[in-house]
C-alpha positions as CSV (number, residue, x, y, z in Angstrom):
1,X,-37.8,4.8,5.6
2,X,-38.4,1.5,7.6
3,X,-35.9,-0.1,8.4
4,X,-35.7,-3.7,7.4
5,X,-33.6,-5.5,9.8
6,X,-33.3,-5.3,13.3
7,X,-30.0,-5.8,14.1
8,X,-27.0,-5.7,11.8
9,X,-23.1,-6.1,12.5
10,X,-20.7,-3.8,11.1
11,X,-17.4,-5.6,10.2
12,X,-14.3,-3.4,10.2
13,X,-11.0,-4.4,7.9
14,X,-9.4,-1.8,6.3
15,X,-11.7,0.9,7.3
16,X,-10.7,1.7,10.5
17,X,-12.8,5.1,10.9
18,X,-16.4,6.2,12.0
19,X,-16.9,8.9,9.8
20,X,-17.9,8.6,6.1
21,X,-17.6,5.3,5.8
22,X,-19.8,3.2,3.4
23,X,-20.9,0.0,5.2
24,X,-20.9,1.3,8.5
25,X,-23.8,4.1,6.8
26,X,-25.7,1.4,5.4
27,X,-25.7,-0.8,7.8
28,X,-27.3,2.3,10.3
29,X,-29.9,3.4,7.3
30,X,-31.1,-0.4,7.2
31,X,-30.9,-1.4,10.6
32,X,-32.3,-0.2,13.6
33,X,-29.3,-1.3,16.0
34,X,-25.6,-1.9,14.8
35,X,-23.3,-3.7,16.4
36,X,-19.5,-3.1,15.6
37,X,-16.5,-5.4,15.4
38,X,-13.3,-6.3,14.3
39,X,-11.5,-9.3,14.2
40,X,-7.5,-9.4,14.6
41,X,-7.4,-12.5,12.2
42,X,-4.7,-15.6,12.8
43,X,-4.8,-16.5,9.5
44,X,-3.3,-13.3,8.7
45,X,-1.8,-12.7,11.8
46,X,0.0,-16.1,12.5
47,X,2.9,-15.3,9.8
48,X,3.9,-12.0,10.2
49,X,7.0,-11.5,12.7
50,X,6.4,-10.9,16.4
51,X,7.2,-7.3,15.7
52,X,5.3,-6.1,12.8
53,X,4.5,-2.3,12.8
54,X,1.1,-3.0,10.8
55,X,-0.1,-4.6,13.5
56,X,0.8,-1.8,16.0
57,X,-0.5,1.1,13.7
58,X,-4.1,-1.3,13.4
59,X,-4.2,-1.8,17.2
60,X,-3.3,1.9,17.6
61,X,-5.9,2.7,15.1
62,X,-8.6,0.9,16.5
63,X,-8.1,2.5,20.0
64,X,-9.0,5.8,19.0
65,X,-12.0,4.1,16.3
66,X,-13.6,2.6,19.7
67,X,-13.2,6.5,21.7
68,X,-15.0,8.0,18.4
69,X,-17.8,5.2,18.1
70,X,-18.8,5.7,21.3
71,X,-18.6,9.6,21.5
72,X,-20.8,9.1,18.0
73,X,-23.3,7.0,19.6
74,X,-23.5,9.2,22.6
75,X,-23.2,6.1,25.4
76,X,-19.8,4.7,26.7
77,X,-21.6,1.5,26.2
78,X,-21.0,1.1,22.8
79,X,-17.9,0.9,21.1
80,X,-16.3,-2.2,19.1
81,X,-16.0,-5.6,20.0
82,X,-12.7,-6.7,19.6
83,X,-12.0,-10.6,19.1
84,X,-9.1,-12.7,18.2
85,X,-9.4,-15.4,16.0
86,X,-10.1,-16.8,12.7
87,X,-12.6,-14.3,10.7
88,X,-14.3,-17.4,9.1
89,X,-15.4,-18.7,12.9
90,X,-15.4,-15.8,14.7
91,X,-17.5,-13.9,12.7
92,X,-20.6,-16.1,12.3
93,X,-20.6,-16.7,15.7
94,X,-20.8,-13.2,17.3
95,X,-23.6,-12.8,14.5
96,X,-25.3,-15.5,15.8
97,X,-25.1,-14.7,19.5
98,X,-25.9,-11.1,18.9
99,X,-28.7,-12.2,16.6
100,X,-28.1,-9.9,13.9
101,X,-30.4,-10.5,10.4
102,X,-27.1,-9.1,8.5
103,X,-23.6,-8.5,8.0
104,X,-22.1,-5.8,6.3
105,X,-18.0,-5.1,5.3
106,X,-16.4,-2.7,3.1
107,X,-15.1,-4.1,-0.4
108,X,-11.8,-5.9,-0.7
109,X,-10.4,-6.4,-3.8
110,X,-7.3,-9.0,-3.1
111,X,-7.6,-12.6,-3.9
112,X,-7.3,-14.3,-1.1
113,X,-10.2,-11.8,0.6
114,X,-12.3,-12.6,-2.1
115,X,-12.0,-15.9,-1.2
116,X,-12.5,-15.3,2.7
117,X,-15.7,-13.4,1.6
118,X,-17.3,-15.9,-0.5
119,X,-16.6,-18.4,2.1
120,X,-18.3,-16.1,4.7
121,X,-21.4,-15.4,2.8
122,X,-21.8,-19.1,2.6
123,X,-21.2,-19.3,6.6
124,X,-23.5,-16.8,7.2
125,X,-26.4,-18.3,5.0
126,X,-26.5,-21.0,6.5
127,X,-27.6,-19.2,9.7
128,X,-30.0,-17.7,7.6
129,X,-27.9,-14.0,7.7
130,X,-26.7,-12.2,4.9
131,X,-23.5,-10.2,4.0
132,X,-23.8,-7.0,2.0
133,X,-20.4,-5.4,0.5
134,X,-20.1,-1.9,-0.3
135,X,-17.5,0.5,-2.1
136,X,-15.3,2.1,0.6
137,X,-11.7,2.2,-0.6
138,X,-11.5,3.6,-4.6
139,X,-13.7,6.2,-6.1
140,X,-14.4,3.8,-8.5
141,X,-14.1,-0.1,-8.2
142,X,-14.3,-3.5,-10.5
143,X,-15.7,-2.5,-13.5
144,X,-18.0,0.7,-13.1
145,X,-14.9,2.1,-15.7
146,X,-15.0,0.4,-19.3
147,X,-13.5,1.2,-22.7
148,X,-16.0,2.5,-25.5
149,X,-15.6,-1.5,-26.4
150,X,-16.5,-2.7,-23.1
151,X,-13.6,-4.1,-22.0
152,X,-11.8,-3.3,-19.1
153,X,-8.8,-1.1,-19.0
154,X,-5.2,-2.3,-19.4
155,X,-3.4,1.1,-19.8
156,X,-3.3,4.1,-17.1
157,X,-3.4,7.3,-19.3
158,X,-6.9,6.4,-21.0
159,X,-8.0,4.8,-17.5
160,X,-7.2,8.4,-15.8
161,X,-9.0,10.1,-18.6
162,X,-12.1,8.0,-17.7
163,X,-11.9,8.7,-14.7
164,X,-11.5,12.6,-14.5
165,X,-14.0,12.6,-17.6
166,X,-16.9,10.5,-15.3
167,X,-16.1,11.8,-11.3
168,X,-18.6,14.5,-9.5
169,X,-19.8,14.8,-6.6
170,X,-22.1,12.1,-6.5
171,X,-18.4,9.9,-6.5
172,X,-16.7,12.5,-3.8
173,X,-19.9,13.0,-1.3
174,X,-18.9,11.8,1.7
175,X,-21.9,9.4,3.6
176,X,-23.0,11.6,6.5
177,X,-22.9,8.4,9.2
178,X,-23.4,10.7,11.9
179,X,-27.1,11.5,10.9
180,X,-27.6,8.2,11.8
181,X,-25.6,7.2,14.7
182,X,-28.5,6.9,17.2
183,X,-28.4,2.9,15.7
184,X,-25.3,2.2,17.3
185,X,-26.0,-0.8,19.4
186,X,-24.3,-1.1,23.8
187,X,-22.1,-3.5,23.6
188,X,-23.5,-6.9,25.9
189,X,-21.6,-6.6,29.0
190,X,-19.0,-9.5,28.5
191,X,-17.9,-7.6,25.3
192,X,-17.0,-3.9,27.4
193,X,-13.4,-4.3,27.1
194,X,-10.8,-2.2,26.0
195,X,-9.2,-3.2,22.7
196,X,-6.4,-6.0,23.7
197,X,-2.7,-5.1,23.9
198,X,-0.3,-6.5,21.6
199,X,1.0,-9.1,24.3
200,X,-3.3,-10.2,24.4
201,X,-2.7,-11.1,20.2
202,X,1.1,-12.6,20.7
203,X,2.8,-9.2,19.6
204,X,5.9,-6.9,21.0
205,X,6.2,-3.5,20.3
206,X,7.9,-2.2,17.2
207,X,9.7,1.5,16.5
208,X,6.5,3.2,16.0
209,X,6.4,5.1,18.1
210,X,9.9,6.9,17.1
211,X,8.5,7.0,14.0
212,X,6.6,10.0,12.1
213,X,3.6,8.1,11.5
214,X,1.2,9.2,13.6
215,X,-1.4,6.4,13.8
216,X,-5.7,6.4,13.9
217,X,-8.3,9.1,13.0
218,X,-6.4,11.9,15.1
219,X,-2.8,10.8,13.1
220,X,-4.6,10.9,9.7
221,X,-6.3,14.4,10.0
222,X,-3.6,15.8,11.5
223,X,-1.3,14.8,8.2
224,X,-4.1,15.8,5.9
225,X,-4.0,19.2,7.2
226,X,-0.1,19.4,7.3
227,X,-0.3,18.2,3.7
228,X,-3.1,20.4,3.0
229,X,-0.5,23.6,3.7
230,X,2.0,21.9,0.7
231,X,0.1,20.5,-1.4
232,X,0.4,23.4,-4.1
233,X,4.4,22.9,-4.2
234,X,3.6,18.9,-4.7
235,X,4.4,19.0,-8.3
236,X,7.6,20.7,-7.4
237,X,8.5,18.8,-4.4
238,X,7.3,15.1,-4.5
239,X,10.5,13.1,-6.4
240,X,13.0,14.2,-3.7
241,X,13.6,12.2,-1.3
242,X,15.2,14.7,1.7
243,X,12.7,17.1,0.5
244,X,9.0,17.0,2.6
245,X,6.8,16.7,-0.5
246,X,4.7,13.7,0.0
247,X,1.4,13.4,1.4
248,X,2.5,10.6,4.1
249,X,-1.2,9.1,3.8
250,X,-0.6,6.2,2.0
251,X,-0.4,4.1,5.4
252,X,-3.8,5.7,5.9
253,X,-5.3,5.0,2.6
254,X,-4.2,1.6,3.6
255,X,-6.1,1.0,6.7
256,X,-9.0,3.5,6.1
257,X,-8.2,5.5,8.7
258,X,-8.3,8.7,6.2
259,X,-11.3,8.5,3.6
260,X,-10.6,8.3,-0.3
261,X,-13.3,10.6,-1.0
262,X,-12.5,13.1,1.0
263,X,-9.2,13.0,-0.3
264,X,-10.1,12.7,-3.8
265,X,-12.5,15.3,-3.4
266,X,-10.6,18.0,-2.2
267,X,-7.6,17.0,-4.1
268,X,-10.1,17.4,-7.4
269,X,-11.6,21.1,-6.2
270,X,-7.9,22.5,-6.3
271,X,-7.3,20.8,-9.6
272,X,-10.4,21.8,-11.1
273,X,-9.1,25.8,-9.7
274,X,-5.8,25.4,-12.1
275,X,-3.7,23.9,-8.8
276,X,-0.9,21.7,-10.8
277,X,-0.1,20.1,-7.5
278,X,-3.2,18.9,-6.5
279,X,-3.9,17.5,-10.1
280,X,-0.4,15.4,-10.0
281,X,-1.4,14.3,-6.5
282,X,-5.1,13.7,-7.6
283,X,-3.7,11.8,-10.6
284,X,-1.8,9.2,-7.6
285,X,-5.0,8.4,-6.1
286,X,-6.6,7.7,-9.9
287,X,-3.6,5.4,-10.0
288,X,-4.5,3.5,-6.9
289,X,-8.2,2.9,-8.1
290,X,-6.2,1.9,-11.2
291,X,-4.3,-1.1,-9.8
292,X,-7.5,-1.6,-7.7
293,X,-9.5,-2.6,-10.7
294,X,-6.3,-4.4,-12.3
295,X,-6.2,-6.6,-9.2
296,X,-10.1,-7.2,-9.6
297,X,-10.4,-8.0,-13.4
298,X,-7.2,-9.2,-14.4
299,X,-6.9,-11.9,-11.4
300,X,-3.8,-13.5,-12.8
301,X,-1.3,-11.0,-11.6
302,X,-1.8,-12.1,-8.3
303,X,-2.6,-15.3,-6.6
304,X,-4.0,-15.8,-2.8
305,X,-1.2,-16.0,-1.2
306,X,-0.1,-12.4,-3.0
307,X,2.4,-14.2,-5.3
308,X,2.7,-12.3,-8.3
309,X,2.2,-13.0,-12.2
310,X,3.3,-10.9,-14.8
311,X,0.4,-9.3,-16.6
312,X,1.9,-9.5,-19.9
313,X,2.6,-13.7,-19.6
314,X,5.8,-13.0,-22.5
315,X,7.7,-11.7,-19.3
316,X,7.4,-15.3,-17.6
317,X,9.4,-16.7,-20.6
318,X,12.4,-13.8,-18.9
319,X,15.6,-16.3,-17.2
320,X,16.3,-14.4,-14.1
321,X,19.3,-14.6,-12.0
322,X,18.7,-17.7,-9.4
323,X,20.8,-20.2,-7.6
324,X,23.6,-18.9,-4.9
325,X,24.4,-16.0,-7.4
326,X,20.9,-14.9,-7.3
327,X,20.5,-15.3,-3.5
328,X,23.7,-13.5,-3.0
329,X,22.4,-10.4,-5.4
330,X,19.0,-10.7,-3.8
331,X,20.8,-10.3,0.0
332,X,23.0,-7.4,-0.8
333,X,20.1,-5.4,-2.6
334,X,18.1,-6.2,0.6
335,X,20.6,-5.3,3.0
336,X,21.8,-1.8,0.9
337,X,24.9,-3.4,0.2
338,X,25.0,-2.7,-3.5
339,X,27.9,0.0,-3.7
340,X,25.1,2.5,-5.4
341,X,24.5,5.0,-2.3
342,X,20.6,6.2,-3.9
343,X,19.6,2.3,-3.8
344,X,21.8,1.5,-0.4
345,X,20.0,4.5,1.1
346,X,16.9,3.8,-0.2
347,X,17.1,0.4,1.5
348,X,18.3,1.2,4.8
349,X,15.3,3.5,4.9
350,X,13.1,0.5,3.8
351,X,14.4,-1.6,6.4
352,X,14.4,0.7,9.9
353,X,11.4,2.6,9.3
354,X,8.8,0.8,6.8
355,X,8.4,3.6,4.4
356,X,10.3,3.8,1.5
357,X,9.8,6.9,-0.8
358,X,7.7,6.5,-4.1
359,X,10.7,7.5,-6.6
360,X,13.0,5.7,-4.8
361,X,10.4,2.5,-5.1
362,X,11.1,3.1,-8.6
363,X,14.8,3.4,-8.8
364,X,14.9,0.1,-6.2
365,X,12.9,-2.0,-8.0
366,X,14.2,-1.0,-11.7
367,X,17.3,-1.7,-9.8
368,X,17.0,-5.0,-8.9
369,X,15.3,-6.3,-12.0
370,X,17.4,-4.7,-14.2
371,X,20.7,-4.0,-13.1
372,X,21.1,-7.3,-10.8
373,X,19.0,-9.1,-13.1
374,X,16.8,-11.0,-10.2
375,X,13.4,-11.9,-10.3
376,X,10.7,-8.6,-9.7
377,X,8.9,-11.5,-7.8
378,X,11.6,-11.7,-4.6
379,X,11.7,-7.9,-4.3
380,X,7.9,-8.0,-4.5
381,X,7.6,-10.1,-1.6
382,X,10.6,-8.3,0.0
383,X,8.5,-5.4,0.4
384,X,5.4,-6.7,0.9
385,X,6.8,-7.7,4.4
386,X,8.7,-4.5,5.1
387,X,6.1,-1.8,3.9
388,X,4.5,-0.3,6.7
389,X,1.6,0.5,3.6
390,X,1.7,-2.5,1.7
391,X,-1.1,-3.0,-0.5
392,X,-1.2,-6.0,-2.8
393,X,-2.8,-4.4,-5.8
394,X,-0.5,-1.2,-5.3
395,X,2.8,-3.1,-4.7
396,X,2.1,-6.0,-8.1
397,X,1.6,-2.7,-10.1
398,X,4.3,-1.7,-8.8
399,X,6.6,-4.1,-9.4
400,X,5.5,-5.2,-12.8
401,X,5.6,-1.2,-13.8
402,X,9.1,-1.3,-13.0
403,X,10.3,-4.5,-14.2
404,X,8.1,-3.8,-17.8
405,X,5.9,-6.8,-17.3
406,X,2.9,-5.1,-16.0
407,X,0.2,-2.6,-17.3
408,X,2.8,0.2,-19.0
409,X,3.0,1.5,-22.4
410,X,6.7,1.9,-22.1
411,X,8.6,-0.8,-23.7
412,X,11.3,-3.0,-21.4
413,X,14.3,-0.4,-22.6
414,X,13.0,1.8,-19.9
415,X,16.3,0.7,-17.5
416,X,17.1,3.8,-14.3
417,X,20.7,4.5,-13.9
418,X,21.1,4.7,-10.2
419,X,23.6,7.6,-10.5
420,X,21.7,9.6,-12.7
421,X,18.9,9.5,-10.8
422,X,20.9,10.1,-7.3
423,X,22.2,13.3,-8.9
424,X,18.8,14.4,-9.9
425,X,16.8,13.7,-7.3
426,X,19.6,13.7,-4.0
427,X,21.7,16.2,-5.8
428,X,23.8,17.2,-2.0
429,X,23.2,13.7,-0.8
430,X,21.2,14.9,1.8
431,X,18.6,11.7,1.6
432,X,22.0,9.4,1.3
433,X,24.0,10.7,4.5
434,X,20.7,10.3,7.0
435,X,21.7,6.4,6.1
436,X,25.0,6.1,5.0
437,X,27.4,8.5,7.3
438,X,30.1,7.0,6.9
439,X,30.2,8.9,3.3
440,X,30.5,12.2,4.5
441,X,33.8,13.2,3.7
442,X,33.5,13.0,0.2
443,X,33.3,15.9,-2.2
444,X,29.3,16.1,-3.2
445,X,30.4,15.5,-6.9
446,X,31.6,11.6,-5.9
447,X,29.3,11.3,-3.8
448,X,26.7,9.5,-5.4
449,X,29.6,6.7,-7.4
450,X,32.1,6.8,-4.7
451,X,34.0,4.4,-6.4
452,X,35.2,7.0,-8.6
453,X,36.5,9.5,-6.1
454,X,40.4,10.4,-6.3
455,X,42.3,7.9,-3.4
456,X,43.3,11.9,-2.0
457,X,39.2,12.2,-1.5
458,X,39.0,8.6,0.2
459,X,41.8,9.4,2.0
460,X,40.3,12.6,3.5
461,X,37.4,11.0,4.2
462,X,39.0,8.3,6.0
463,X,36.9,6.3,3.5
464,X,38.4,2.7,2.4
465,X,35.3,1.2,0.0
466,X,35.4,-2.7,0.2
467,X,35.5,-2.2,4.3
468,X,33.8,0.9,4.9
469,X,31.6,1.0,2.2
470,X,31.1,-1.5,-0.6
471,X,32.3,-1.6,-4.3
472,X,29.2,-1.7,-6.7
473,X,28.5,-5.6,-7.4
474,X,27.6,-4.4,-10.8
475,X,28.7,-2.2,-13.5
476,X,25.6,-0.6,-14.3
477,X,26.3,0.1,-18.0
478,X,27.6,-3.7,-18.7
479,X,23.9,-4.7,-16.6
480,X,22.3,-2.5,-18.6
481,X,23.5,-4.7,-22.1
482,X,22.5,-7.8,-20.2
483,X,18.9,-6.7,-19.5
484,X,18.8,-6.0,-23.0
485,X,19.8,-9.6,-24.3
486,X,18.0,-10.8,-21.2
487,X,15.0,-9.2,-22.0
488,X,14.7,-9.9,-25.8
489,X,12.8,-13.1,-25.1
490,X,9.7,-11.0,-25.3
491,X,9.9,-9.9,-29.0
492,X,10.0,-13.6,-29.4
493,X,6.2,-14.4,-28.8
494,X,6.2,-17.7,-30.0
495,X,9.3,-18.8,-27.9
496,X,8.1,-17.2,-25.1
497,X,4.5,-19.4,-25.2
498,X,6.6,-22.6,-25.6
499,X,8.8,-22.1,-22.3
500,X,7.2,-24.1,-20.0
């Protein structure tokens, strides 16, 4: 096939591999030399905190993407040009100097990157280049899923059916960027340097590096075959938290540095053999490319700056806790200093390593809303700086599943008790004493409400709650009543339309 342009620039975002990856393929099939970059953006950069772990895995990540381009492309000359800037200048201008006829990117589905891209394609017009997008990070994206009535779907259950009823290997084949990697441009000379250290982009070093999260191409495979070893038992395994059931990917899936296909595909091949655990693990990633397309075709859950808007607009008639009681709430939820161990735990985790697991998302975030009675919105944006894997669309589904406002068939009743589900899913507090030692004295059976242990058990334990540990700031049972009135705006339609 000839190929049509010249020279084309691959721009990496949140695809941070060389292998099976959709723009950097097409930009190889239609070009005869590629040039790679990526761009460590200030206008996403310039917020975050000084010591941001994202930005460490990322710089990590694209350490080991600039070793396997070159080793691809068979010439230490090539490799990716690293800059650091503002995509929107930046960009154009290396297209320009490198006089490339086209630009090419992987898909992003969040507002504000939307807007970036738009913006770019206009840029890069007017140099008389153009920007072609491809499908990189779901299976299946926008709206290539539809109802029988052509409208796009609001619930996950008929959305996974869709889904598992429509994928083949067409969806799942990886693209074989190797056959082509003869296109991948040298680098000019004043671009052979080595991707810049955090000091070079005004970062410090976080914990990382104590951390199990192995970073890059090499840190993704290596988990996907550890996970490949348990992912029969993942049915069993995944909702406790001192238990290794999950994948670990989703930090991955997050920067690209594993492949969604790939995944997907062999996640699907074990279903399809009568696996249960790969088909509850395949049915996570369907729910990913579910929020995905929520975040694409419903755009007011989510604004550019990742604020978030509740899918069903009745919730925004809900009066949340604000003012100094709220604040107060809102601190000692984010500090695990509610007096429920599970959520306290849960927290602490959140806080010193960036991970948080997946049922305890669910039991923080139910807890928040609906015990505390504060706005889903705060703890939204809570983790959205803490998660070492935030994802906008991922997160707002999150959030609104738990705080009923969001794309669920389960009505607003659904309320977690935190000691129910600390007994079910910690039931010998194993997850609860890695964070919170100072409970270890107590009997398992008060362990998860130590405010109902015997003062002989405290006193064993050399446990005083109040100073040692604190009393729960809420009685979940009279919360529970309170949600209940709280949330009986929404059967009010009409009222909730009127409230401003």
């Amino acid at each position: 096939m000839e190929k049509p342009y010249a020279a084309g620039l691959m721009w990496f975002r949140r695809d941070l591999r060389a292998h099976d990856n959709a723009a950097l393929y097409h930009a190889l099939r239609h070009c005869k030399l590629v040039h790679c970059v990526f761009v460590f953006d200030t206008g996403v950069l310039d917020p975050l905190p000084r010591q941001d772990r994202r930005v460490e895995f990322i710089r990590e990540s694209l350490v080991q993407l600039d070793e396997a381009l070159r080793e691809l492309a068979g010439d230490p000359a090539a490799g990716l040009i690293v800059l650091h800037g503002g995509a929107l200048a930046e960009i154009p201008r290396l297209a320009k100097r490198l006089g490339v006829q086209s630009v090419f990117a992987n898909r992003d589905y969040e507002p504000a990157a939307i807007a970036r891209d738009a913006q770019m394609r206009g840029a890069l017009a007017d140099l008389g280049i153009a920007l072609h997008d491809s499908k990189d990070q779901a299976v299946f994206d926008r709206e290539e899923l539809l109802t029988q009535a052509g409208r796009h779907y609001a619930v996950f259950t008929p959305y996974k059916n869709a889904w598992l009823a429509k994928v083949d290997a067409f969806y799942l084949k990886p693209y074989p960027v190797q056959r082509h990697a003869a296109g991948l441009a040298p680098r000019p000379p004043e671009d052979r340097r080595p991707v810049p250290g955090l000091a070079a982009i005004g970062f410090e070093p976080s914990n990382l590096a104590q951390l199990p999260v192995p970073p890059g191409l090499r840190g993704g495979a290596q988990l996907v075959e550890d996970f490949a070893e348990r992912i029969d038992r993942y049915h069993l395994t995944r909702d406790f938290p001192a238990t290794k059931g999950p994948s670990y990917l989703s930090v991955h899936l997050r920067f690209g540095t594993v492949s969604v296909r790939e995944l997907a595909g062999r996640a699907h091949a074990l279903a399809s053999a009568g696996q249960p655990g790969a088909a509850t693990w395949l049915s996570e990633l369907i729910w990913r490319d579910f929020y995905f397309q929520v975040l694409a075709n419903f755009p007011h859950v989510a604004d550019e700056q990742g604020n978030g808007h509740s899918f069903r607009r009745e919730y925004d008639a809900i009066h949340w806790e604000r003012g100094a009681k709220g604040k107060q709430l809102f601190e000692a939820w984010c500090e695990g200093r509610t007096g429920y161990p599970l959520v306290d735990a849960a927290m602490l985790q959140l806080n010193q390593t960036g991970y948080m697991h997946n049922r305890l998302r669910m039991v923080t975030a139910s807890f928040l809303c609906k015990d505390l009675g504060v706005d889903w919105r705060w703890g939204e944006r809570y983790f959205a700086r803490q998660l070492n894997d935030y994802d906008l669309s991922a997160n707002n589904g999150g959030w609104q599943w738990a705080s009923s406002s969001g794309c669920d068939a389960q009505p607003y009743f659904r309320i977690f008790n935190p000691v129910s589900q600390s007994r079910k899913f910690d039931p010998e507090g194993r997850f609860i004493l890695r964070y919170l030692p100072q409970l270890a004295g107590l009997p398992v059976d008060v362990l998860h409400a130590p405010w109902t242990a015997r003062p002989v058990d405290l006193e064993s334990a050399g446990l005083v709650l109040g100073r040692d540990y604190p009393m729960p700031i809420v009685d979940h049972d009279e919360a529970r009543e309170q949600t209940l009135r709280r949330y009986a705006v929404v059967r009010k339609p009409e009222q909730a339309r009127a409230t401003p």
